[in-house]
mmCIF file of the C-alpha atoms, coordinates in Angstrom:
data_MODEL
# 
_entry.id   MODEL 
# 
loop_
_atom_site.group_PDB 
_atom_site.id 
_atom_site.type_symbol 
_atom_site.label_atom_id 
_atom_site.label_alt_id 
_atom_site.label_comp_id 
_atom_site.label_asym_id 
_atom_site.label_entity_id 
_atom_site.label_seq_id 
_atom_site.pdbx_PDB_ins_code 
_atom_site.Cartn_x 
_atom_site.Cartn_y 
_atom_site.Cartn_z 
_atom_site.occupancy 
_atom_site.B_iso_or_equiv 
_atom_site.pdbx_formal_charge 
_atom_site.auth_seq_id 
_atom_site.auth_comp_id 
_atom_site.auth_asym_id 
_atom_site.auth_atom_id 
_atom_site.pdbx_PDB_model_num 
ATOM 1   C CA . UNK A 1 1   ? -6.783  8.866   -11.688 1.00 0.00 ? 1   UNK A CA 1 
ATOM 2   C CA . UNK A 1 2   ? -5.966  7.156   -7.897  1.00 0.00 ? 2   UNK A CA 1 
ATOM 3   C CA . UNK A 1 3   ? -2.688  9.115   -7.894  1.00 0.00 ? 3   UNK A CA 1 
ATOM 4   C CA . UNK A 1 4   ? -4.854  12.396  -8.823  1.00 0.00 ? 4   UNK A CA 1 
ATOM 5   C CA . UNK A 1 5   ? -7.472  11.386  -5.911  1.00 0.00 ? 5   UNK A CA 1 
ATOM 6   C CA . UNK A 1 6   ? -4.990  10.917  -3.880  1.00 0.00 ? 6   UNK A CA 1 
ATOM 7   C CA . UNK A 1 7   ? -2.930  14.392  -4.422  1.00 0.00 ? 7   UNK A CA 1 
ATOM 8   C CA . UNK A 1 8   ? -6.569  15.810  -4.053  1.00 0.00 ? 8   UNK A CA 1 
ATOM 9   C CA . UNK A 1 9   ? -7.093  13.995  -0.447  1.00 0.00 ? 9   UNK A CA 1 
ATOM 10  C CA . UNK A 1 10  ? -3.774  15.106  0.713   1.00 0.00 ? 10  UNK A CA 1 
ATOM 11  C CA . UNK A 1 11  ? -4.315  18.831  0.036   1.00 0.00 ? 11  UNK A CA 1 
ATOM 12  C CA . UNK A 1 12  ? -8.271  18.591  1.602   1.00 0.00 ? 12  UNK A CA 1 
ATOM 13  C CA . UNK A 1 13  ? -6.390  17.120  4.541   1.00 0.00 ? 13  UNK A CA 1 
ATOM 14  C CA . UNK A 1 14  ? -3.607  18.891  4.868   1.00 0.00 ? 14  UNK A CA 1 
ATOM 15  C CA . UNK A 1 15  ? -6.414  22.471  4.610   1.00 0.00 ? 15  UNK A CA 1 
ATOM 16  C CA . UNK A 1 16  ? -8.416  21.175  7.498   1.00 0.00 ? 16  UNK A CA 1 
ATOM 17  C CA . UNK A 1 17  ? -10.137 17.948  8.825   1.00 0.00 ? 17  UNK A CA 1 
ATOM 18  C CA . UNK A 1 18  ? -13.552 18.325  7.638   1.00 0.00 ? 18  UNK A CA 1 
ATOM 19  C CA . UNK A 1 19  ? -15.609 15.439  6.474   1.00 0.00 ? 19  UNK A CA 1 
ATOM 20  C CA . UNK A 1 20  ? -14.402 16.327  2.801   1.00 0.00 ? 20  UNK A CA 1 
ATOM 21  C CA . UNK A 1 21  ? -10.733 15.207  3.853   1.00 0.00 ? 21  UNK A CA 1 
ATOM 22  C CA . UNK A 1 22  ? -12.999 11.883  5.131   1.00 0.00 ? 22  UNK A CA 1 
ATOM 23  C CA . UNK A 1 23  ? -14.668 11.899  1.923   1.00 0.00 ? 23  UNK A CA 1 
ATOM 24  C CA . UNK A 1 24  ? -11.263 12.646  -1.141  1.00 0.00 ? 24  UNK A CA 1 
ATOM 25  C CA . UNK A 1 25  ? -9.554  9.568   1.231   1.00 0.00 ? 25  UNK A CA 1 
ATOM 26  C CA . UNK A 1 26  ? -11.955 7.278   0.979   1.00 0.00 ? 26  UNK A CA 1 
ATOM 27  C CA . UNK A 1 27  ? -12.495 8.281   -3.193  1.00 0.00 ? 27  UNK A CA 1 
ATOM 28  C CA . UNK A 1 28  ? -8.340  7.657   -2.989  1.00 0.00 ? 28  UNK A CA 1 
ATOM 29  C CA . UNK A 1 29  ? -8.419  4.634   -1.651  1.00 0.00 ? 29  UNK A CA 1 
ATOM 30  C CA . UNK A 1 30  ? -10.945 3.442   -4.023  1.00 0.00 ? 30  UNK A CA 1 
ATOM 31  C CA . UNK A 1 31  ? -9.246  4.476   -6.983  1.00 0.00 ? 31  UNK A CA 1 
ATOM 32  C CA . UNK A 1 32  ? -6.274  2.957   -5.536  1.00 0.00 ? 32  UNK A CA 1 
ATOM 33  C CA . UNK A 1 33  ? -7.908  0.031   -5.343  1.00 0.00 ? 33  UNK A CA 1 
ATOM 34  C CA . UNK A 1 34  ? -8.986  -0.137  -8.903  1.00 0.00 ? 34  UNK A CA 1 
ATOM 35  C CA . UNK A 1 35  ? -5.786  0.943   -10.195 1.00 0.00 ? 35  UNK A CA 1 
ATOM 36  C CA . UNK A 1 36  ? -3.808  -1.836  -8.632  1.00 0.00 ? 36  UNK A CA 1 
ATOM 37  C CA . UNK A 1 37  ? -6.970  -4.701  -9.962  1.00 0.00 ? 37  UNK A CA 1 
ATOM 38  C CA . UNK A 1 38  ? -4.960  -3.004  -13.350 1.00 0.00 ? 38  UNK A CA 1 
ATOM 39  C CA . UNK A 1 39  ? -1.779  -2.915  -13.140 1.00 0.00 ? 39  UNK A CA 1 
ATOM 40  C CA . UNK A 1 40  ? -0.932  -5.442  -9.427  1.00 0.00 ? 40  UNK A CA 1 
ATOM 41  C CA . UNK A 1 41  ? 2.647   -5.275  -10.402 1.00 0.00 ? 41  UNK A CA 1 
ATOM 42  C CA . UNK A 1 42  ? 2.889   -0.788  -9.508  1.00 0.00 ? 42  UNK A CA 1 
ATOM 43  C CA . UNK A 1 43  ? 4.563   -0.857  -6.520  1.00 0.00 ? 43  UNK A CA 1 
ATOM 44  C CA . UNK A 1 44  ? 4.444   2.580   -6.135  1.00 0.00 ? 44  UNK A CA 1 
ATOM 45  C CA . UNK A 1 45  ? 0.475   2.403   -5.623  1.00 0.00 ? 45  UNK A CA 1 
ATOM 46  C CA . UNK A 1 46  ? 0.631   -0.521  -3.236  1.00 0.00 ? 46  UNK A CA 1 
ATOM 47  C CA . UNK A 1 47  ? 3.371   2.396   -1.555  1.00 0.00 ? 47  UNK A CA 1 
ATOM 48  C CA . UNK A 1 48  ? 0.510   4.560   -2.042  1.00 0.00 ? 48  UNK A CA 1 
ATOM 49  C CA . UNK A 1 49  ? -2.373  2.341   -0.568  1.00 0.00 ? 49  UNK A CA 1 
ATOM 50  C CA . UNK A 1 50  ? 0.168   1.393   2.715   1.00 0.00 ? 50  UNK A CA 1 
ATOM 51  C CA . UNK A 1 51  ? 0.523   4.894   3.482   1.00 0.00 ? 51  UNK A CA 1 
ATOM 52  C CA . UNK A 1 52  ? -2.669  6.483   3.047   1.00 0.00 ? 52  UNK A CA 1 
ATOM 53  C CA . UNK A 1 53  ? -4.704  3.602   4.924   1.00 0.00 ? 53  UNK A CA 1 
ATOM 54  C CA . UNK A 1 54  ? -2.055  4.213   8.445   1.00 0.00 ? 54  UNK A CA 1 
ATOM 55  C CA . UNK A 1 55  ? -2.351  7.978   7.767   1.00 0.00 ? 55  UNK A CA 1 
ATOM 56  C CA . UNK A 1 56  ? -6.086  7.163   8.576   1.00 0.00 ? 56  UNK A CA 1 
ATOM 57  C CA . UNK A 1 57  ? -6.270  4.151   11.144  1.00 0.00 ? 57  UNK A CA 1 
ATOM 58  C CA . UNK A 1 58  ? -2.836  3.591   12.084  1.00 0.00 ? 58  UNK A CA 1 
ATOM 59  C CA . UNK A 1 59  ? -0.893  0.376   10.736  1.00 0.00 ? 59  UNK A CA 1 
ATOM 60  C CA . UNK A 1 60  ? -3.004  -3.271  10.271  1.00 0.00 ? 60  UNK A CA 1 
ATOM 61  C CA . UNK A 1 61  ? -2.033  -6.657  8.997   1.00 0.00 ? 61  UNK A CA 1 
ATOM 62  C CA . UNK A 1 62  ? -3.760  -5.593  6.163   1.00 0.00 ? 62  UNK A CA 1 
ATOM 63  C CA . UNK A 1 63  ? -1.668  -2.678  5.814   1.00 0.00 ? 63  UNK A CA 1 
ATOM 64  C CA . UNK A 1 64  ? 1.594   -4.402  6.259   1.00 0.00 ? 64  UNK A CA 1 
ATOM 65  C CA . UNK A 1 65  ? 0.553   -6.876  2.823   1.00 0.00 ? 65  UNK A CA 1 
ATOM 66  C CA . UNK A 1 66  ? 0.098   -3.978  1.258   1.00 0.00 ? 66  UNK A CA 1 
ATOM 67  C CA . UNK A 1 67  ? 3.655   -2.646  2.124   1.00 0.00 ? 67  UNK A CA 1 
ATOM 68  C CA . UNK A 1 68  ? 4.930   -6.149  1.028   1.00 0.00 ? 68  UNK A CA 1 
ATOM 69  C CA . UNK A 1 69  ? 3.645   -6.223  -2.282  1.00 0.00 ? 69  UNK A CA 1 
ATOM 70  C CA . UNK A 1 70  ? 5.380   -2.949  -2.724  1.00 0.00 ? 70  UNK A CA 1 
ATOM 71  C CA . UNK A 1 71  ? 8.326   -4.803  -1.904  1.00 0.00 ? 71  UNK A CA 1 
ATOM 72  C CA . UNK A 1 72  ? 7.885   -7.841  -4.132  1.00 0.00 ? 72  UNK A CA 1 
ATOM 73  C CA . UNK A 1 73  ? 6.664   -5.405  -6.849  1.00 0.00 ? 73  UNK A CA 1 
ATOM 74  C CA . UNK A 1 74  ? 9.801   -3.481  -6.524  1.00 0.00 ? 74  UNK A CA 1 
ATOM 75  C CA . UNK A 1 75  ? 12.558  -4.421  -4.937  1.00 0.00 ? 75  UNK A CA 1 
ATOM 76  C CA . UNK A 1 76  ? 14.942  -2.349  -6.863  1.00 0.00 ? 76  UNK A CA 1 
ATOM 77  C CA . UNK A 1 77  ? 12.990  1.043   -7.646  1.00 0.00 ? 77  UNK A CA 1 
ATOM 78  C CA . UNK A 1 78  ? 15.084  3.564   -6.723  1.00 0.00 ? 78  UNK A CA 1 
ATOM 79  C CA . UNK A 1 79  ? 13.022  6.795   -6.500  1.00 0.00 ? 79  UNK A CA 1 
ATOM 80  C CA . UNK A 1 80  ? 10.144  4.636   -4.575  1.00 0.00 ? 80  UNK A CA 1 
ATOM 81  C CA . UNK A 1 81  ? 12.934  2.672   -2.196  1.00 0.00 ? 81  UNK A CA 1 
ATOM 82  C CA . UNK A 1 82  ? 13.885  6.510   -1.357  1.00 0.00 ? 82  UNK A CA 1 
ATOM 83  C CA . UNK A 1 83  ? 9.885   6.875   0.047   1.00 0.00 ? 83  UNK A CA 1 
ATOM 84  C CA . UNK A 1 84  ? 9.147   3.882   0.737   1.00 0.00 ? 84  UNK A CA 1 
ATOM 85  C CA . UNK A 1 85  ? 12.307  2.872   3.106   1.00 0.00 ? 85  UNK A CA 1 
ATOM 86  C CA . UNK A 1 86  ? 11.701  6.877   5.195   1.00 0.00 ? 86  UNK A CA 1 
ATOM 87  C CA . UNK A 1 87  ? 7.569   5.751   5.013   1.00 0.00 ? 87  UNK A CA 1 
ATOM 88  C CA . UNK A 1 88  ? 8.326   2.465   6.555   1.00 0.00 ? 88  UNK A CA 1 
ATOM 89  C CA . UNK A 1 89  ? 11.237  3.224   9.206   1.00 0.00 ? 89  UNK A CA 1 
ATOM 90  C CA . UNK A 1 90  ? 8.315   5.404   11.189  1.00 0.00 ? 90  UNK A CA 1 
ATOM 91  C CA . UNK A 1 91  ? 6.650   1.645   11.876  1.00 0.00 ? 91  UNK A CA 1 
ATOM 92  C CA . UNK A 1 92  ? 9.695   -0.396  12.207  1.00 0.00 ? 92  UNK A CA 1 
ATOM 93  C CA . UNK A 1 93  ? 9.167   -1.634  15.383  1.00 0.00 ? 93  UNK A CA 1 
ATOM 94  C CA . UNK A 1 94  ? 5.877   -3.199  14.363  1.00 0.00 ? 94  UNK A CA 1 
ATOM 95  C CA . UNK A 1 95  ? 6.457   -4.816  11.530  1.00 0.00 ? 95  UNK A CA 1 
ATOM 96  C CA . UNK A 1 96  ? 7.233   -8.630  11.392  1.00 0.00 ? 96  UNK A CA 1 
ATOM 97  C CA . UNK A 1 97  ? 10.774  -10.213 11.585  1.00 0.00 ? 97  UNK A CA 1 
ATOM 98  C CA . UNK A 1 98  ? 10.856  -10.499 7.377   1.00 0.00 ? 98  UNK A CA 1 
ATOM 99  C CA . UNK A 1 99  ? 9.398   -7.232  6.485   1.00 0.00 ? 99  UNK A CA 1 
ATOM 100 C CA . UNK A 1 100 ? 12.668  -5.389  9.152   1.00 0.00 ? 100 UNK A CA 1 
ATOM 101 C CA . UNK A 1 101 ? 14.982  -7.430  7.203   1.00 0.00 ? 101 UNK A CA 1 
ATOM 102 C CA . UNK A 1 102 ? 13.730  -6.238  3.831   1.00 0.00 ? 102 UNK A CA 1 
ATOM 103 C CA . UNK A 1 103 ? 13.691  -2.904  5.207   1.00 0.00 ? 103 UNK A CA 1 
ATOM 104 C CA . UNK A 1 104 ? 17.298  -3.337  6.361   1.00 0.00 ? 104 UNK A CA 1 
ATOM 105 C CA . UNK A 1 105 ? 18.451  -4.502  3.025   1.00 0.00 ? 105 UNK A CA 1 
ATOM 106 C CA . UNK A 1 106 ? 16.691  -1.426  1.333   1.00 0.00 ? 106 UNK A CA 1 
ATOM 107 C CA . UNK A 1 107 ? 18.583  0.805   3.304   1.00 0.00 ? 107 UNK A CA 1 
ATOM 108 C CA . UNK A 1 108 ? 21.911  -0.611  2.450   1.00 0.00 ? 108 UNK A CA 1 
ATOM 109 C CA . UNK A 1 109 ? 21.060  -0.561  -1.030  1.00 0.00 ? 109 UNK A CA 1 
ATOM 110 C CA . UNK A 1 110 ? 20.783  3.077   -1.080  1.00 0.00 ? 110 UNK A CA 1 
ATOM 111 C CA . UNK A 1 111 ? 23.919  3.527   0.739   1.00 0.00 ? 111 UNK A CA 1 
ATOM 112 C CA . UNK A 1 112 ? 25.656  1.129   -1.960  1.00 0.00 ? 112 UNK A CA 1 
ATOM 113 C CA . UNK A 1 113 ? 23.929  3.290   -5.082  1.00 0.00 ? 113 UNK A CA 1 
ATOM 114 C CA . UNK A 1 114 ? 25.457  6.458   -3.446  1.00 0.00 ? 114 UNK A CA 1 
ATOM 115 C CA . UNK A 1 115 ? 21.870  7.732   -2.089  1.00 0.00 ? 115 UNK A CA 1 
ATOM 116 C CA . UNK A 1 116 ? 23.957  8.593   0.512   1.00 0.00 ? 116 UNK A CA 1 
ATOM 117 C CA . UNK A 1 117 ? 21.702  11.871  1.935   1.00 0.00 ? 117 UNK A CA 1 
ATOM 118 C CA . UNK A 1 118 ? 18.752  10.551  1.774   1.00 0.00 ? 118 UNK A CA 1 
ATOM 119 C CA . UNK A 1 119 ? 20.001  7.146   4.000   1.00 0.00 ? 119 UNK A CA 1 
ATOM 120 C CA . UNK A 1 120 ? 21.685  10.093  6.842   1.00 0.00 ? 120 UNK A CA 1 
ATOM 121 C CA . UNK A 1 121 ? 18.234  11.494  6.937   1.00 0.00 ? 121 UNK A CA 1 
ATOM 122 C CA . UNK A 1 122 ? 16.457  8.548   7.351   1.00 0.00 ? 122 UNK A CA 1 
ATOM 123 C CA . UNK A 1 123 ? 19.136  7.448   9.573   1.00 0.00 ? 123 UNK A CA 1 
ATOM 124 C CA . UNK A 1 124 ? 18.930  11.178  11.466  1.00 0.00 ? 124 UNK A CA 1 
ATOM 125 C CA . UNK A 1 125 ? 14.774  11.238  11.315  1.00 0.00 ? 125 UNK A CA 1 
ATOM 126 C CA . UNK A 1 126 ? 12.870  8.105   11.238  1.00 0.00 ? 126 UNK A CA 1 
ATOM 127 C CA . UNK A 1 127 ? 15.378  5.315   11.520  1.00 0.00 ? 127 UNK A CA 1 
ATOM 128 C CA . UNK A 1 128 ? 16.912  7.434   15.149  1.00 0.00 ? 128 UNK A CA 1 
ATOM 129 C CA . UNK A 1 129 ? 15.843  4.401   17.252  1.00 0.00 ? 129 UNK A CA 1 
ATOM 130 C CA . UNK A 1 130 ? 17.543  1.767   15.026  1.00 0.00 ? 130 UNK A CA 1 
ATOM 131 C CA . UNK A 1 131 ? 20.626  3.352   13.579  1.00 0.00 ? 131 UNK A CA 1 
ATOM 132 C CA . UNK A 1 132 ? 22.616  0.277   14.756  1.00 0.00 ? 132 UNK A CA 1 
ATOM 133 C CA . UNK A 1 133 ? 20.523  -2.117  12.986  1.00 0.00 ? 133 UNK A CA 1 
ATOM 134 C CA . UNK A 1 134 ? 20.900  -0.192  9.692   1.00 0.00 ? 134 UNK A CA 1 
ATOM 135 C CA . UNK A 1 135 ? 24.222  0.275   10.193  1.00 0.00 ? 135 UNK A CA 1 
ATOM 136 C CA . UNK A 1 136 ? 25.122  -3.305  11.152  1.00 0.00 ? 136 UNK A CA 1 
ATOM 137 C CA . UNK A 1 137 ? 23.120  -4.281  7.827   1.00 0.00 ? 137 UNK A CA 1 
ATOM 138 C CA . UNK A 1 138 ? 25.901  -1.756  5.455   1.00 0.00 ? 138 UNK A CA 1 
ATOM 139 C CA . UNK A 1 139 ? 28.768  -5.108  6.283   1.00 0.00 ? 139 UNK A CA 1 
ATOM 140 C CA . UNK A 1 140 ? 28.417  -5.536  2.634   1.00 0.00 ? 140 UNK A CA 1 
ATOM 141 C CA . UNK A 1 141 ? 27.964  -2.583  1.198   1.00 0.00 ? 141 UNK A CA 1 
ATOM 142 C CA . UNK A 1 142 ? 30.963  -0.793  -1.083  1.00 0.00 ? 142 UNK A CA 1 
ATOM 143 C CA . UNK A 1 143 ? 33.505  0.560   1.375   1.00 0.00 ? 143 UNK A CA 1 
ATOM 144 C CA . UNK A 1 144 ? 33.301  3.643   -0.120  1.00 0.00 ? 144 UNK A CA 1 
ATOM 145 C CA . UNK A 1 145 ? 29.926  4.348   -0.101  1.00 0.00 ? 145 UNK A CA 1 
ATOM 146 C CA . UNK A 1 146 ? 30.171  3.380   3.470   1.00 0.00 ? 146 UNK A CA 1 
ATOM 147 C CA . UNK A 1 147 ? 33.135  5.808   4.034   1.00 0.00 ? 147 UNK A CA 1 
ATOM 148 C CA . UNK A 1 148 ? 30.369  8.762   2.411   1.00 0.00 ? 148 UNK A CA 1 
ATOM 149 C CA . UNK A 1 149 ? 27.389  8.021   4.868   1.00 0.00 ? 149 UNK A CA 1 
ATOM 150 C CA . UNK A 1 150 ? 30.094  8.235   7.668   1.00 0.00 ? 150 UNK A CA 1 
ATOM 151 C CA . UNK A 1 151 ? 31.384  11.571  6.466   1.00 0.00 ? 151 UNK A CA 1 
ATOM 152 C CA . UNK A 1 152 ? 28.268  12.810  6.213   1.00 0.00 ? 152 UNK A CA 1 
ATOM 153 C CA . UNK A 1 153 ? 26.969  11.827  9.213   1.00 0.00 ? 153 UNK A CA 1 
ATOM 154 C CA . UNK A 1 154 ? 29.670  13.068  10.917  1.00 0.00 ? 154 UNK A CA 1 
ATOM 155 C CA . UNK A 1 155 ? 29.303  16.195  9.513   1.00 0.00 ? 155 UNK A CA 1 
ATOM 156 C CA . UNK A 1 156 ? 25.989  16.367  11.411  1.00 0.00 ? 156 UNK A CA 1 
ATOM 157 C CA . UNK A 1 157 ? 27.883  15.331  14.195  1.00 0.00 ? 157 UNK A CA 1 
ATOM 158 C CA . UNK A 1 158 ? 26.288  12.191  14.202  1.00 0.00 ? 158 UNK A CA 1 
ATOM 159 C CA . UNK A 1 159 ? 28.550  9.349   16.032  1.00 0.00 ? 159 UNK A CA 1 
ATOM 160 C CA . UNK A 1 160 ? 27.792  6.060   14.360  1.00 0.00 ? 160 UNK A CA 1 
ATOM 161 C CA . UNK A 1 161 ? 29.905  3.313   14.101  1.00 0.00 ? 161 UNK A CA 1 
ATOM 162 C CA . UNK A 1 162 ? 29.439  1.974   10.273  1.00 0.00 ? 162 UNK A CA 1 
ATOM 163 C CA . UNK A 1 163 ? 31.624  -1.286  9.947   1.00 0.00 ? 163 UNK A CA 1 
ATOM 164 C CA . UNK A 1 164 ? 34.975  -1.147  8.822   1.00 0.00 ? 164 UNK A CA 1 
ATOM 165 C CA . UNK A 1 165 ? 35.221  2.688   8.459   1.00 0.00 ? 165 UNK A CA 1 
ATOM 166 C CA . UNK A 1 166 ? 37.367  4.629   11.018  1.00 0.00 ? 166 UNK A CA 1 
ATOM 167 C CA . UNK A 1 167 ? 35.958  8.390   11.460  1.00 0.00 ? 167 UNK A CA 1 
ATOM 168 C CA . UNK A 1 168 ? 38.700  10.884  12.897  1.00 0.00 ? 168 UNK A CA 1 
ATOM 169 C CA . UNK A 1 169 ? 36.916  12.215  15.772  1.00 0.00 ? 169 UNK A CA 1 
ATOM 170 C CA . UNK A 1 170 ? 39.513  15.534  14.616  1.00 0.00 ? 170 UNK A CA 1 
ATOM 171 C CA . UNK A 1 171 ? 37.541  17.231  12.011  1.00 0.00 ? 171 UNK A CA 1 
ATOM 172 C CA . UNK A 1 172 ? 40.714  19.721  11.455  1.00 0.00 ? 172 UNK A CA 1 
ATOM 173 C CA . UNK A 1 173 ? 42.609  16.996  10.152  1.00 0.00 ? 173 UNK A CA 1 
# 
C-alpha cells in the first residue's frame, strides 16, 4: 500500500503542483509510516520515507535517521545501494562525518560488485563535487574492478585518478 501511495504522489506531482500532489504526499508518507511500524527492518521504505520527506522540505535531522536506518537495515542491498548511494550523493555535503563515510563505503562496494556504470554516473552526476573522495575510498577495492570504472570513465573523458590504476591518456593505443 505506502509503495502504491507513493507511486500515486509521484505521478500527481510530477502532472502539476496542485494541492492533490500536497494531499497523495502526505497519504505516502503516512502509509510509509505504517508500513515501516510493520516491517522496521525494509530498508527500502526508510529509502522511501528519506526521499520523499527532502523532496518536500528539504533535508532535516529527522530525515538523515531515516536515511540511516536504511543503512543499518541494509547495508548490502544491491538494487537499493544503486538508489540509495545516487539519492544520497545530491546531500553529501550535509550529512554528518559517519553517514559520508557510509556513503563512501557504498560506493566502493558497487565498484567492487562490478556496478561499474551506475558508480561513473553517480560519479559523473551527483557525486561531481566529490569524485576524489569516492575515488580515494576504491584503495581497497578489486584492482580490476577499479581498472573498469577507470575505462569507463575515461571513455567519457572523465580524468580521475583511481588509486593504483594507470589510464593511457592515448586512447589509440
Amino acid at each position: 500500500m505506502a509503495l502504491i501511495a507513493l507511486r500515486t504522489a509521484e505521478e500527481v506531482n510530477q502532472k502539476s503542483a496542485s494541492e492533490d500532489g500536497g494531499r497523495e504526499i502526505e497519504i505516502a508518507q503516512m502509509q510509509l509510516r505504517t508500513s515501516l511500524l510493520m516491517s522496521p527492518s525494509d530498508s527500502f521504505l526508510w529509502l522511501m520515507l528519506y526521499s520523499i520527506n527532502i523532496s518536500q522540505n528539504g533535508l532535516s535531522s529527522s530525515d538523515v535517521a531515516y536515511l540511516d536506518q536504511s543503512y543499518t537495515t541494509g547495508p548490502y542491498e544491491g538494487w537499493i545501494a544503486l538508489r540509495r548511494n545516487r539519492e544520497v550523493l545530491a546531500a553529501f555535503p550535509f550529512l554528518p562525518g559517519v553517514l559520508q563515510k557510509r556513503v563512501i563505503s557504498e560506493f566502493s562496494a558497487m565498484v567492487d560488485s562490478d556496478f561499474i556504470d551506475d558508480a561513473a554516473l553517480n560519479v559523473m552526476t551527483v557525486g561531481w563535487a566529490f569524485r576524489e573522495r569516492l575515488a580515494a575510498g576504491l584503495e581497497q577495492v578489486d584492482l580490476i574492478s577499479r581498472e573498469r570504472l577507470a575505462k569507463r570513465l575515461a571513455t567519457d573523458r572523465v580524468k580521475l585518478r583511481i588509486p593504483g590504476v594507470e589510464i593511457d591518456d592515448r586512447p589509440w593505443r
